[in-house]
N, C-alpha and C positions, 0 to 999 in steps of 0.2 A: 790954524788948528791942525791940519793935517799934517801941516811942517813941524812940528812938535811930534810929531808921534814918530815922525822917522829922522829924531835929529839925532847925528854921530852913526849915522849908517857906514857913512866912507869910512870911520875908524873902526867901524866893527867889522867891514869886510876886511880890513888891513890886520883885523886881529885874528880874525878866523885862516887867512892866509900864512899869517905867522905859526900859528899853532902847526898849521895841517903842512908847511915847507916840504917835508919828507914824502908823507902819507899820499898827497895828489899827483906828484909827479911821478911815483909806485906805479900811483895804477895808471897812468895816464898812457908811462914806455911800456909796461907792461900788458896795455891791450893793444896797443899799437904794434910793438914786439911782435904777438902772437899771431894778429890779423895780415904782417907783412910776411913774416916765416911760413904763415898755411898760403897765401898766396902765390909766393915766388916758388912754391915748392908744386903747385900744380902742372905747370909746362912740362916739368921730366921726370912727371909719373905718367902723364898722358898725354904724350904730344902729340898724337895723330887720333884723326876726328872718328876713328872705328874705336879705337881706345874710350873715347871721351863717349860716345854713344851706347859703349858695352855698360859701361858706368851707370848713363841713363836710365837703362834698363830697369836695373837694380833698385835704382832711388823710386820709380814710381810702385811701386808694392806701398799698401795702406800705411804698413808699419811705421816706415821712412816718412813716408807724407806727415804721420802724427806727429813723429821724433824732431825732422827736422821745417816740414812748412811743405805746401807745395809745390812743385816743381814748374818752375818757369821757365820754358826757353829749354825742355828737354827735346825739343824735335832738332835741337840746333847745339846741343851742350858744350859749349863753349867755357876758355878757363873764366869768362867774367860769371856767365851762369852758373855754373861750377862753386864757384867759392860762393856767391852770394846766397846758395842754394845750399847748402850744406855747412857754410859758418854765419853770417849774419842772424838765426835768431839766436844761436848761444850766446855771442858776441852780447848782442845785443841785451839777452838774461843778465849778462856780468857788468856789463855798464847800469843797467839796473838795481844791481847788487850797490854796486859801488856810491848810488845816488842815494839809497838807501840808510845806508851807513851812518854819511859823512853826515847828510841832513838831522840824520838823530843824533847823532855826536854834537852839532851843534844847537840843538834844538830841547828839547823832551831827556837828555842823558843830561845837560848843561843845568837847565833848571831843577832837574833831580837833587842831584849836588852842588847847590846853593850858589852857582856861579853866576845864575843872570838878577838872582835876588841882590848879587854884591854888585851885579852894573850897573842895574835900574837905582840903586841908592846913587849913582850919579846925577851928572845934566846927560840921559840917555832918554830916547823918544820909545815908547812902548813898545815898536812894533820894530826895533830897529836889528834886534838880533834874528829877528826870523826873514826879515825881509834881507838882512846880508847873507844869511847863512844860502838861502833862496839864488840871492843875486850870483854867490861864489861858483853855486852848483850851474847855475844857467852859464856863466864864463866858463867855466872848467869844462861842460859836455858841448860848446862850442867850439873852443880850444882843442878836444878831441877828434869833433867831426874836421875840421880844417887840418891837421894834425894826419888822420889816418886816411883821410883824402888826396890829399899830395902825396903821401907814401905810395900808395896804392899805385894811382898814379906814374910815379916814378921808377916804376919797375919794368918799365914801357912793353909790357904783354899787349898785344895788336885789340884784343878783345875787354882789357879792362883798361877802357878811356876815360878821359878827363869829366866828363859827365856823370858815368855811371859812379867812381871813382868818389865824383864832390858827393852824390846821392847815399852812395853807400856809408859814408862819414856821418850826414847829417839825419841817417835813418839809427844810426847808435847813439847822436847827440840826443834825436829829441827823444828815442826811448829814457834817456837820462835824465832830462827834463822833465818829460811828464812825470817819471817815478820820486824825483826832488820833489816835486809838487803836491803828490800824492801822500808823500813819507811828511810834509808838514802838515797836511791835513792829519792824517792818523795822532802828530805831536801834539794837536788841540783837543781830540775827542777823546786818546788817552792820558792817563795822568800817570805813565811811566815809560821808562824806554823800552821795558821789555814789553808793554802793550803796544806798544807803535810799530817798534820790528814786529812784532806779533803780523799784527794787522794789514803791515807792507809788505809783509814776503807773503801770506794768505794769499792778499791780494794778485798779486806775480806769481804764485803757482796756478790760480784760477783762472787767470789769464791762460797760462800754458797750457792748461786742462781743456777751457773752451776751445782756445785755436783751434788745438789737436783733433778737439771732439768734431769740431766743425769742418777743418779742413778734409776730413774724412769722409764725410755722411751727408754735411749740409754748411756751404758756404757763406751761409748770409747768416748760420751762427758766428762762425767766425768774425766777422763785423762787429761784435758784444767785447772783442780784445783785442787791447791795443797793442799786444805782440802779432793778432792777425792787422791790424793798422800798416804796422811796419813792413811787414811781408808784401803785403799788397802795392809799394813802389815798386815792385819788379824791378830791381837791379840789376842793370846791365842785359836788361832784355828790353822792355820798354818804358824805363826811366821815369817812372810817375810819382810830380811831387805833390800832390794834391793831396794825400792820404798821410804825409808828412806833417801838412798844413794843418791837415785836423785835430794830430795829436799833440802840434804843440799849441794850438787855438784852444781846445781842450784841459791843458797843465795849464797855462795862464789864468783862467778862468777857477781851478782849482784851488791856483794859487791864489787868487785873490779872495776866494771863499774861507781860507786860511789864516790870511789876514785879520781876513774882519773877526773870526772867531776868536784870534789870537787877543783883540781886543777885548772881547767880550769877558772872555773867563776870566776868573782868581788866577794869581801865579799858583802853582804848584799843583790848580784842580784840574779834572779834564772835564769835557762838554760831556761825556757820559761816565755819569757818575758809579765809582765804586758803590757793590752792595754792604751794608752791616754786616758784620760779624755776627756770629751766634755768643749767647750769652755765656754758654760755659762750651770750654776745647773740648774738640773729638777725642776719646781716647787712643787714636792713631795717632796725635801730636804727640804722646809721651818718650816717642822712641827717637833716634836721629832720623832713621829709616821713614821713620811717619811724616816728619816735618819735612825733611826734603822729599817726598811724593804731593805734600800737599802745596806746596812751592810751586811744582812744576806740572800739577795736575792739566790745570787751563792748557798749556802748551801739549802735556801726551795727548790728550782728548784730541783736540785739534791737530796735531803730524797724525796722531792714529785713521781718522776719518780722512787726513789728505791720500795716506799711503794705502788705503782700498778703494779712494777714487783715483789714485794714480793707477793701479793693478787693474782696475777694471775699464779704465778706457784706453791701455791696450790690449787690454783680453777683449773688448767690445771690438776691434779688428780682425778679428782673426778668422772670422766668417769670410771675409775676403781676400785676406791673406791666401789662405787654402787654395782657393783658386785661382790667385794668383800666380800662385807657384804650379800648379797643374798645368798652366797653358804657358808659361815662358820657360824657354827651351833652354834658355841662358843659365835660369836661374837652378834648373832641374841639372845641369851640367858642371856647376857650383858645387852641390852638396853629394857627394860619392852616398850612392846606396847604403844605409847600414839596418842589416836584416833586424823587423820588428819596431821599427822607428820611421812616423812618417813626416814627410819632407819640413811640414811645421814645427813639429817638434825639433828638428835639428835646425831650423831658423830661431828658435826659441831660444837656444844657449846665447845668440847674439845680444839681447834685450837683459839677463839675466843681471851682467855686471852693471849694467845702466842703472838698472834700480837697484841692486843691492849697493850702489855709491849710494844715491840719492837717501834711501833708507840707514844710510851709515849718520847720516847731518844730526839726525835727535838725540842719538844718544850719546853724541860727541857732546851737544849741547847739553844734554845732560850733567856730564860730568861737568865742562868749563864753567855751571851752574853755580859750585862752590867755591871759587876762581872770584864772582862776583860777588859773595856774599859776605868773603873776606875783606873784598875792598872798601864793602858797606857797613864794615865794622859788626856786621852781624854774627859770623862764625864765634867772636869774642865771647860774645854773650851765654853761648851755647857751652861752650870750652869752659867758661867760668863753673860750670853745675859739675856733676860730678859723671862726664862722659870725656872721655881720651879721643885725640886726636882720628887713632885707627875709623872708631866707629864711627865718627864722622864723617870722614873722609868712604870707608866701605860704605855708608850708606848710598853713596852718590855713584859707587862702582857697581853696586848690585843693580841698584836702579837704572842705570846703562846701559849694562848690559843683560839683563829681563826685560826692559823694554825697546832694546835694539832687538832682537831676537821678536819681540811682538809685530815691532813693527816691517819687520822682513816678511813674516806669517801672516798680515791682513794684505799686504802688497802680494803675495802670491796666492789666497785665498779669492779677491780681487780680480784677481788675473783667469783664473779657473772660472768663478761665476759667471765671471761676463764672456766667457773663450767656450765656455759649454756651451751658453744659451743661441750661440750664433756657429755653433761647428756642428755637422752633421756629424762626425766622428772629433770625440771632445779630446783634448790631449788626458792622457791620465793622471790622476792625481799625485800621486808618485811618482811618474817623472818631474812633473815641475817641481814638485817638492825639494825632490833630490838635487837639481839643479840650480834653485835658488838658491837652499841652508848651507848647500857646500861654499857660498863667501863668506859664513859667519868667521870660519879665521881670521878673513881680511879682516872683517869688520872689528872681532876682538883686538887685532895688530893696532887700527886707528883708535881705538877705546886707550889701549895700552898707549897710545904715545900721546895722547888729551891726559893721562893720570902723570904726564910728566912735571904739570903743573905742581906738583908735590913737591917736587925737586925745583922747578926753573916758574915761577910766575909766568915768566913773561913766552913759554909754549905753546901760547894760546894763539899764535898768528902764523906758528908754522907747522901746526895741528891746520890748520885752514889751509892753508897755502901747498902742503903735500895731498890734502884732498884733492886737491884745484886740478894738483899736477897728475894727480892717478886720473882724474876724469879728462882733463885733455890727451892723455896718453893712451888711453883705453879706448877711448871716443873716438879720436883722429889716426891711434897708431895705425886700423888698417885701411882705413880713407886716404895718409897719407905714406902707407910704408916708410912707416918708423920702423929705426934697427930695434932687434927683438931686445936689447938690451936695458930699452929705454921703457918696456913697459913691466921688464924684470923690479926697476927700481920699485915698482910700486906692490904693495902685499895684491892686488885686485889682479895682477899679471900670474903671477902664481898658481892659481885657482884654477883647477881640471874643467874645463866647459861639458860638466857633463847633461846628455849622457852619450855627447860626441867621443868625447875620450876619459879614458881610463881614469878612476882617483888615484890620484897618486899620494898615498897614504906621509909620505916621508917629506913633500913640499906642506901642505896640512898641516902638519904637526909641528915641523915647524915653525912657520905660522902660530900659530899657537901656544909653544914655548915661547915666543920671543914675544908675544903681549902678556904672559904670564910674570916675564922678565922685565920688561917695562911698566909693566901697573905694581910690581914688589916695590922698585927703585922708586917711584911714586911714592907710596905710603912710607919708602925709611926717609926717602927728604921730606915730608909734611910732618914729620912727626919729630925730623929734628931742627926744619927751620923756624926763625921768624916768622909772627904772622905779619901780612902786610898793614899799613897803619900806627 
């Protein structure tokens, strides 16, 4: 019986390998790439151990602790500590990401569009697509940890040895893992893909939230996420795989919870079920504007409630922050005086572009919104009534960016609430203000190059891919002194850090012409191509 459920697995892993040929070996060089370039690049930015200790310094401030995990092995900051300590939990975010993905691309996106309903009319065992889709993910984030392990490895830096090296590998694999695990569960409880991703990136941001909250304030929250799981091998300091063991003891376990559910339900339903519909439409469906708000309603609600608990638990820092910076002499010697401005607030520009990326993702997704709904033969239907392309399409641009603009405003509303309540002298409202809204250029610039889609369908993966590369370049340009040219590429490098330095009215505005000029080019290709289907 049980062999019946998983018969034709081996050819469903050999189909899902077929399909994904390209797609997994992307990411595969492509994190490996990035984890071997920030590494080898450590030695000669700081080769000598007063260097590497002034670094130290820096990193232990609350801020850092939240951002990046906390600091292991800084009485000793070596290049393994170093990297492990300042890349390993992004790394580890984006192999997340990537498990994410691929699992609902094979899972919950495949039974959407009637692909495992034409398997299972086979001799296919029930449970055989999720249990390959499962199996490809558990090889492929093995394949990675062995993979970015000998790399590492192989660079032969005195401090990042064969150990810490295979540890560092299998601390991104089984984050991989568990999240494959996870992202099939959410495939059975929801009954879409956009519920699942929903569900699985929620999830991964809550993760990042507790860490941070934890790592700050109180450690043994930390322990409630498994991006603090990961942390806690101490790479390259004291090597512990035991916290490893747990989390992928843990996804196995998930995994198998998945399974059985996978058994349980209808094709095409999920374990929690959609509510009824109301008997007669809102008269907010009458418009374009209304229907794509009411599409995407579920998702603003939820980024909105993420992006005031992102602002506010690092504005919940900044009580210590303060005095952080009051008693390190390093860090007072850092920031040049500037009359009326205190030493937080000019730590504050640093954080700024962080979130106004992060804040940038919704309304990106916003827009690539109508991108899906064309492939769903839905846009069709709409198009047939007596509404024009423009207004279609505008509806999903207003909506973008009105609610990219909100959500920049509860992330720095967020940031203020929780930074008053713990600052004896609160930053003013008006500075941050001013320092967060001045990315909204950038932010229109990436809005503007997701409406490309009008023009090019297939813009939708390097609308993702130049996000990736503004926040590696912004994030690491000054950790790793990147040439200033490399963070020019990106609209987020442009941006005055005010109220460090001056606006500069004429980089701005350009800015801003030039997403003005790529969301027009937008609307004349939507309006004169093909719909897809």
């Amino acid at each position: 019986m049980w062999g019946q459920l998983y018969e034709q697995t081996a050819n469903m892993i050999s189909f899902i390998l077929r399909r994904d040929r390209i797609r997994l070996p992307i990411w595969i060089i492509s994190l490996t790439a990035i984890t071997v370039i920030t590494a080898s690049a450590f030695p000669g930015l700081y080769s000598s151990d007063q260097e590497r200790q002034a670094i130290a310094e820096t990193m232990k401030n609350p801020a850092m602790t939240a951002m990046v995990g906390p600091g292991y092995g800084l009485d000793d900051y070596t290049e393994g500590a170093m990297m492990a300590h300042q890349m390993l939990l992004f790394t580890a975010i984006a192999v997340a990401i990537m498990s994410i993905l691929i699992v609902t691309r094979h899972t919950r996106t495949d039974e959407e569009e009637g692909r495992v309903e034409l398997i299972r009319s086979l001799p296919v065992g029930r449970l055989a697509n999720v249990m390959a889709a499962m199996v490809v993910l558990l090889g492929t984030n093995i394949l990675l940890a062995v993979i970015i392990g000998f790399s590492l490895f192989s660079l032969g830096i005195e401090s990042i040895d064969l150990q810490g090296s295979l540890l560092y590998g299998a601390a991104l694999g089984g984050t991989g893992i568990f999240f494959a695990a996870v992202t099939a569960l959410f495939a059975q409880l929801s009954e879409s893909s956009r519920g699942t991703i929903g569900y699985s990136f929620a999830l991964l941001g809550v993760a990042y939230l507790v860490r941070a909250i934890g790592d700050v304030s109180s450690e043994a929250l930390s322990w409630f996420s498994p991006l603090g799981w990961i942390l806690r091998t101490e790479v390259y300091v004291n090597n512990r795989w035991w916290p490893l063991l747990l989390t992928v003891g843990i996804a196995f376990i998930i995994g198998g919870v998945a399974l059985y559910l996978n058994r349980r339900r209808d094709l095409g339903a999920g374990i929690l079920p959609s509510k009824p519909g109301k008997k007669n439409a809102s008269p907010l469906l009458q418009s374009p504007f209304g229907l794509a708000l009411r599409l995407q309603r579920t998702s603003i609600i939820a980024w909105a409630v993420g992006m005031f608990i992102l602002g506010a638990s690092y504005g919940s820092i900044f009580g210590d922050l303060e005095s952080f910076l009051a008693n390190n002499e390093m860090m007072r010697q850092a920031f040049e005086p500037i009359e009326g401005l205190t030493l937080t607030e000019q730590f504050l520009t640093m954080l700024m572009s962080i979130i106004s990326m992060i804040c940038t993702i919704p309304p990106i997704m916003f827009v690539l919104k109508l991108k899906g709904e064309e492939k769903r033969n839905r846009t069709e239907h709409l198009l047939a009534r007596a509404v024009s392309r423009m207004h279609v399409m505008g509806s999903y641009f207003v909506l973008s960016v009105l609610f990219g603009f909100l959500m920049l405003l509860l992330a720095l509303t967020g940031l203020w609430l929780a930074a008053s309540s713990v600052m004896e002298e609160p930053i003013s409202l008006g500075t941050l203000f001013q320092a967060g809204l001045a990315y909204l250029p950038a932010m229109w610039m990436m809005i503007g190059l997701a409406m490309l889609i009008g023009l090019i369908p297939q813009m939708t993966g390097i609308t993702w891919l130049y996000l990736g590369y503004s926040f590696f370049v912004v994030y690491l340009g000054g950790l790793l002194q990147f040439p200033e040219w490399l963070g020019q590429l990106s609209p987020f490098g442009h941006i005055p850090q005010l109220p460090v330095e001056d606006l500069n009215i004429l980089s701005v505005s350009v800015l801003t012409g030039l997403a003005a000029i790529l969301a027009a080019i937008g609307f004349i290709g939507y309006r004169k191509r093909d719909l897809a289907g």
